[in-house]
N, C-alpha and C positions, 0 to 999 in steps of 0.2 A: 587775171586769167585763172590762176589756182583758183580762185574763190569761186570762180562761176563753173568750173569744173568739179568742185565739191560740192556744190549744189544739186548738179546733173547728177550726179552718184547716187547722192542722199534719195533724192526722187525717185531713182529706176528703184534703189533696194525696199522704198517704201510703196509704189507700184506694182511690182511684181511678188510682196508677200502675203500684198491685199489680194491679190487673183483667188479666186474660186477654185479649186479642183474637183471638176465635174467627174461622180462616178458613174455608171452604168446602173438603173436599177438591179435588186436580186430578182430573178423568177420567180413567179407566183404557182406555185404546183397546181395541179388542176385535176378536178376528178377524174377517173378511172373510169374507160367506158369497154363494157363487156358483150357478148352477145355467146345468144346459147344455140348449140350445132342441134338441136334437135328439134323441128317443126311442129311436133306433135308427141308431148308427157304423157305417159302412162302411171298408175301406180304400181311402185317397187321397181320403176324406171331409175338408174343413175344418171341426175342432172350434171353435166360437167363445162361451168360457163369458162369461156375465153376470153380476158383480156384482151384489145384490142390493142393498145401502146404498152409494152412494158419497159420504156424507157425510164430510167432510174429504179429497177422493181426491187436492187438490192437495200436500199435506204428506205423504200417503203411499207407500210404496216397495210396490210388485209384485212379486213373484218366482213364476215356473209354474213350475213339476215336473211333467211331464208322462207319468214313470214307463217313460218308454222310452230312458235315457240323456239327453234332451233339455232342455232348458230355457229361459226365455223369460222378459222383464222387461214390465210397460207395465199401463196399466189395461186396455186393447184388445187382447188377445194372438189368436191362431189357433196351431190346430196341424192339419196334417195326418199321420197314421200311418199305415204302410209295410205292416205286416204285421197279422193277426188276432192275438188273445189278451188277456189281461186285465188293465188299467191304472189303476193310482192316481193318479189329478190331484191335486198338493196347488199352496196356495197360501199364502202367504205373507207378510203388513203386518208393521206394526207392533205391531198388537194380536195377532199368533200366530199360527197356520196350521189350515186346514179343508184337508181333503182329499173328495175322491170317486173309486167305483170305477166302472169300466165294465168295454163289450166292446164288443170293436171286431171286427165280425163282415167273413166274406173275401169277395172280389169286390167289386165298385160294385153292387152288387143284387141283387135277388132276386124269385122266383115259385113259386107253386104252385098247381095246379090240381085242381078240385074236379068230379067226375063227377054232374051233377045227373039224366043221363037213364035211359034206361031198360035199356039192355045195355049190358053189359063193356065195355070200350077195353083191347085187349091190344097189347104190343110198343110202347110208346110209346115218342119219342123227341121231347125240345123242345129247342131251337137257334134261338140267335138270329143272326137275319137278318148282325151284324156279326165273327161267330165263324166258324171251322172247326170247331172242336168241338161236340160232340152229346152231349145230357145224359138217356142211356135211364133212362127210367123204371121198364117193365116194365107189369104187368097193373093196371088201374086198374077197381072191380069199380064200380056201380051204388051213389052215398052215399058211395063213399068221398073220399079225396082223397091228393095226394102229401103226400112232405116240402116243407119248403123245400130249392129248387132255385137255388143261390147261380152267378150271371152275373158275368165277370168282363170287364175293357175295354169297357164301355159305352157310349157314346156319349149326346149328348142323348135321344134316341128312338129307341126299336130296336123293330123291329118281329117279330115270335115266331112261329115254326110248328112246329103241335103238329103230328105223325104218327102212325098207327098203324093198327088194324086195327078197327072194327067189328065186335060180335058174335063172329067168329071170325076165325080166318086164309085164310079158304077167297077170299076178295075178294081185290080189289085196295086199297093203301095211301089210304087217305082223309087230305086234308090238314084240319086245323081252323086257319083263319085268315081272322081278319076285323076289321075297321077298325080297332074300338078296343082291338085286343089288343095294344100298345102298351109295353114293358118299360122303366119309370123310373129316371132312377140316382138311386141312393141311396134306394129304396124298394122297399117290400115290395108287390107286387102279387098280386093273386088272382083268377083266370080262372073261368067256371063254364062247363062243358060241357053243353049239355040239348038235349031232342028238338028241337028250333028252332034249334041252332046249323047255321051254314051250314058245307058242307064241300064240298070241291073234289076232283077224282078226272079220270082218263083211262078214258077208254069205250073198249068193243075199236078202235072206230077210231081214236083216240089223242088224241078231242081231250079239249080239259080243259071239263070241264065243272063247274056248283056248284048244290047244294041242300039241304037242311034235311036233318039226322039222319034222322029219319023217315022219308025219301022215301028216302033211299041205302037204309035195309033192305030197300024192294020195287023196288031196280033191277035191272034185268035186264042184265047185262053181253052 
């Protein structure tokens, strides 16, 4: 009976130290995936992308590639870009690299305008208030609307004055400018011209005078 119970022994302790102890894989970290809060780049815009998971971000290393030569460490990066053209942001942990592509479109802003009223607007020219230069348009017919019109050294708020001519050339230079035509940096702004916009003008006797689309077609110079 001892014997066969020293055998049973011998067995479990050679049994149970053969057993496997199963562990758990370690995690595979995984790239970093980012997205940038701004729809539309300007240049001398600050890009500022956001992580999307920063779980583990104190054990993690950063690296931006920012596809213009450039580059930059940190969970919190910026970049601002010099010139227009098209860039691949990669990024860079532990777990591998994501990349994204833009465009980083030229000047600090932009506008275009859209003719809602009832006659032509020929000879135009818009210029903003902070500029020497003047960005001619040309014939702007009734429904239509411009390109964009990219504004370059912008300031916080710049204020825009559209010129041109009414119906034909036969008039005098009507200005279109009022309160809130307003030109924002680093956005795209859109103006609407209709029979209710106010316009401004010199009467034969020079003074400046202002009133509604409308009213200018039956002035009497």
């Amino acid at each position: 009976m001892n014997k066969t119970l020293l055998i049973l022994s011998l067995f479990c302790i050679v049994f149970f130290s053969c057993k496997k102890t199963v562990t758990s894989p370690t995690p595979q970290a995984k790239p970093k995936v980012f997205a940038l809060l701004l729809d539309t780049i300007y240049e001398h815009e600050f890009v500022f992308p956001r992580i999307i998971d920063t779980t583990g971000s104190k054990s993690e290393t950063y690296r931006w590639d920012w596809g213009d030569n450039t580059t930059d460490t940190g969970l919190h990066a910026r970049h601002e870009y010099l010139a227009e053209g098209n860039y691949t942001i990669k990024l860079t942990t532990n777990g591998g690299s994501t990349s994204k592509k833009v465009f980083v479109y030229p000047g600090s802003g932009s506008v275009e305008f859209v003719n809602a009223s009832s006659e032509p607007i020929t000879k135009i020219v818009v210029n903003s208030e902070s500029q020497t230069d003047a960005h001619p348009v040309g014939t702007l017919l009734p429904g239509a609307r411009t390109g964009t019109i990219f504004i370059t050294q912008l300031p916080l708020f710049t204020q825009c004055v559209i010129s041109g001519y009414v119906g034909d050339t036969t008039k005098k230079t009507v200005f279109f400018k009022w309160g809130e035509s307003y030109l924002h940096p680093y956005y795209h702004d859109v103006f609407t011209i209709n029979d209710h916009s106010i316009v401004f003008f010199r009467d034969s006797y020079g003074n400046f005078q202002g009133t509604n689309l409308s009213n200018w077609m039956n002035f009497s110079f």
